[in-house]
C-alpha positions as CSV (number, residue, x, y, z in Angstrom):
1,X,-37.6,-6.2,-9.4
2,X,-35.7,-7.5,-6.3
3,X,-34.0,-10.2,-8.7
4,X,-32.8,-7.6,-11.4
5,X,-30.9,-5.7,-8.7
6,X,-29.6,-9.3,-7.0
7,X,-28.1,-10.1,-10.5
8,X,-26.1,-6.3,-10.6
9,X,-24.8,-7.6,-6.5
10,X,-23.2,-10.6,-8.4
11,X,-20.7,-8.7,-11.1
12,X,-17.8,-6.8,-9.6
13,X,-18.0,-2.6,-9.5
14,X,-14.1,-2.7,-12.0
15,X,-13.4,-5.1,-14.2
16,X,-10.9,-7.5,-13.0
17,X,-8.0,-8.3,-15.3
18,X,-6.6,-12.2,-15.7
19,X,-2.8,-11.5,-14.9
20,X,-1.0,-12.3,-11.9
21,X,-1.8,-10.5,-8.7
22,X,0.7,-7.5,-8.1
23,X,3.4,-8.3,-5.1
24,X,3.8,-6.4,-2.4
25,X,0.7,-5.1,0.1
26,X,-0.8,-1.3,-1.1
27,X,1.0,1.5,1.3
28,X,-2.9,1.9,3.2
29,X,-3.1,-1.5,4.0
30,X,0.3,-1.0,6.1
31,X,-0.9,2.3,7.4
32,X,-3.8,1.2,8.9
33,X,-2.6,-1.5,10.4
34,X,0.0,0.9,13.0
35,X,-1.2,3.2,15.9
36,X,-0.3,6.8,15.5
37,X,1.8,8.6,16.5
38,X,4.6,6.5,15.7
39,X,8.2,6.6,15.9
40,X,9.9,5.6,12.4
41,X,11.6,2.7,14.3
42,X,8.9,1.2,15.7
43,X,7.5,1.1,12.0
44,X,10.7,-0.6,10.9
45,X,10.6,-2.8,13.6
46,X,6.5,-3.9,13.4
47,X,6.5,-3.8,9.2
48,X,9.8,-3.5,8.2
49,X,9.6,-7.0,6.6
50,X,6.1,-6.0,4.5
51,X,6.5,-5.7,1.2
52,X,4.9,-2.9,-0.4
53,X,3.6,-2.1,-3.8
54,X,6.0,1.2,-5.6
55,X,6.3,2.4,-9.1
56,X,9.6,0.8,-9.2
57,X,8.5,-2.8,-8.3
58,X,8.0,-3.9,-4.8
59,X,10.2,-3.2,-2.1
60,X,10.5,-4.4,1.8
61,X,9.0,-1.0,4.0
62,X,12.5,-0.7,5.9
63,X,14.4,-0.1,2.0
64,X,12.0,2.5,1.5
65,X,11.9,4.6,5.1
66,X,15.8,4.2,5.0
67,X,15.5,7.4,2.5
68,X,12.9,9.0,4.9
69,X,14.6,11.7,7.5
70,X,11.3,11.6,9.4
71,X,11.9,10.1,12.9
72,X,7.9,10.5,14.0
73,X,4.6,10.2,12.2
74,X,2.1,12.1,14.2
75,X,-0.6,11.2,11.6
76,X,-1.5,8.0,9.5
77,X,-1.4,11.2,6.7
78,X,1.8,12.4,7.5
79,X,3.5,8.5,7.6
80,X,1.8,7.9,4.1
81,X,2.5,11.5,2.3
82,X,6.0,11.1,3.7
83,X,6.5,7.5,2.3
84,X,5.1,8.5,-1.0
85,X,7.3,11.1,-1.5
86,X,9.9,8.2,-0.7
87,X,8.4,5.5,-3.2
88,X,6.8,8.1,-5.8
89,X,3.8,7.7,-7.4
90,X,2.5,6.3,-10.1
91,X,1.3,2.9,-11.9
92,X,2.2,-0.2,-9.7
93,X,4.1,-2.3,-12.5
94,X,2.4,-6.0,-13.3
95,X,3.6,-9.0,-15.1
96,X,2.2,-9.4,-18.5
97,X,2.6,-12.7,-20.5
């Protein structure tokens, strides 16, 4: 019985597709990597360079907080609600051939 449940281990949980991988890092990944709380700034100046992953296409993280009149995330929440409502929300684009 051990080696049925082994063989279930092997297959991924989602189905993966073929395409190219999507640019740009998810808006978590960038989150979790800063200390909270944070002054907008010092996330310009520690990620500003990251791409991130929007409904528009990527974008660098210092385009999209340019539209954000937050100066200080007290919360990893509040930085990623705020950003959201920045970016908007919706299916990340890929490339199709």
């Amino acid at each position: 019985m051990a080696d049925e449940d082994s063989d279930d281990e092997d297959e991924p949980a989602v189905t993966l597709g073929d395409g190219d991988p999507v640019e740009g890092a998810p808006l978590a990944r960038v989150s979790a990597r800063l200390m909270y709380g944070i002054e907008r700034s010092a996330v310009i100046e520690r990620e500003g360079e990251t791409t991130v992953r929007t409904p528009d296409g990527p974008q660098e993280l210092a385009a999209v907080l340019e539209d954000v009149d937050v100066p200080y995330f007290a919360t990893r929440q509040e930085f990623e609600s705020t950003t959201r409502e920045a970016i908007g929300t919706g299916p990340v684009p890929t490339t199709e051939e």
